[in-house]
C-alpha positions in Angstrom: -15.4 -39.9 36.4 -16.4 -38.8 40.2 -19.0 -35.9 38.6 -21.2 -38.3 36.3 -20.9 -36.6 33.3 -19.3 -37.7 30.0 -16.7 -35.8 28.6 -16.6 -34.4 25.0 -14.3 -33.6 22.9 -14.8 -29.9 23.0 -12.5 -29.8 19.4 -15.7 -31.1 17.6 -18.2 -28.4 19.6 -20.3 -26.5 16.3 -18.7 -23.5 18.6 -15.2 -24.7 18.1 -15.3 -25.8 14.7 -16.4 -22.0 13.6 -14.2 -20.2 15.8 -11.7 -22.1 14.4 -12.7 -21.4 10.7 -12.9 -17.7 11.2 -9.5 -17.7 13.0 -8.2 -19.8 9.8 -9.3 -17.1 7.2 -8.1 -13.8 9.3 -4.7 -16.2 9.7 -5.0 -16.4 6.5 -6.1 -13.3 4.7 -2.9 -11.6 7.0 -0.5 -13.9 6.2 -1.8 -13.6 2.1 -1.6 -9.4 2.7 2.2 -9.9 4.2 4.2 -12.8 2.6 4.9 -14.1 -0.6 6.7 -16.7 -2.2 9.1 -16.7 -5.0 10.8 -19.6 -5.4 13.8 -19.1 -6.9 11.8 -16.7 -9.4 13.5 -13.4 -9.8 10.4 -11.4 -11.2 8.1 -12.8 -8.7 10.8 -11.9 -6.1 11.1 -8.4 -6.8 7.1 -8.1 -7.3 6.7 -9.3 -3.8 9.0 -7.4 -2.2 6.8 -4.1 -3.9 4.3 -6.0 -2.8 5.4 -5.5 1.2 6.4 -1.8 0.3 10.1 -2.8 -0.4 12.8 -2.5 -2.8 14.2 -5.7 -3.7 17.7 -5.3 -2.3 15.9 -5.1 0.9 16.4 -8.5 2.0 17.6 -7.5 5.3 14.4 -6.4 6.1 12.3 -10.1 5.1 11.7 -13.6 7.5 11.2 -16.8 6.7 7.6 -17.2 7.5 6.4 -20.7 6.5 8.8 -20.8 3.3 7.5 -17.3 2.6 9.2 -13.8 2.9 7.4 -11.5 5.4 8.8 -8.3 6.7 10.6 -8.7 9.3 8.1 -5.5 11.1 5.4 -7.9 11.2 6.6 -10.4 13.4 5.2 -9.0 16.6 1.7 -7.9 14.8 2.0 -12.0 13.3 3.0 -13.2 17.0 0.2 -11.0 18.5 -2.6 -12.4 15.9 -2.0 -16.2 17.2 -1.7 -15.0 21.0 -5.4 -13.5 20.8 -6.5 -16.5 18.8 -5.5 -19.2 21.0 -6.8 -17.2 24.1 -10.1 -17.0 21.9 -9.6 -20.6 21.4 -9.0 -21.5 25.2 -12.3 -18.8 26.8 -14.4 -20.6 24.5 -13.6 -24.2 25.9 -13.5 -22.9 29.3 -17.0 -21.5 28.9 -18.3 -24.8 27.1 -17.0 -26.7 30.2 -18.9 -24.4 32.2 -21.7 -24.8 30.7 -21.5 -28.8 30.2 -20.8 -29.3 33.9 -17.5 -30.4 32.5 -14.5 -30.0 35.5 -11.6 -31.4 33.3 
């Protein structure tokens, strides 16, 4: 490299590795607040969709969201959780390369 200085692998940064963690459990903790899976479980069904703050012939109103059901109402809120994450995710490396003298 013209600039002299190594480049790391900013995925293994301490920095990284807990911004990543914390965005795992708040992915997490939503997406265990707003789906649930019943597979092919009637009782488990129904409880899930109370669960969401449904009746269970509301299936019109339910996603696929990683073999789970989700309300459908959630999407953007689900969409807009993972949009501010990976912008966390991407001003944190740009910083670090900053601050390593990184230009890559």
């Amino acid at each position: 490299m013209a600039t002299g200085h190594k480049k790391t692998n900013l995925n293994r940064h301490p920095e990284v590795i807990k911004l990543k963690k914390r965005q795992t459990e708040e992915l997490n903790g939503y997406l265990a607040r707003n789906r649930f899976f019943a597979f092919n479980d009637q009782k488990k069904f129904n409880e899930g969709m109370r669960m969401l703050g449904l009746n269970p012939e509301d299936t019109d109103k339910v996603v696929d969201v990683g073999g789970g059901a989700m309300r459908a109402d959630k999407i953007p809120e689900l969409r807009a959780l993972i949009k501010r994450h990976e912008t966390e995710l991407k001003e944190l490396k740009r910083r670090l390369k900053t601050k390593s003298g990184q230009t890559e």
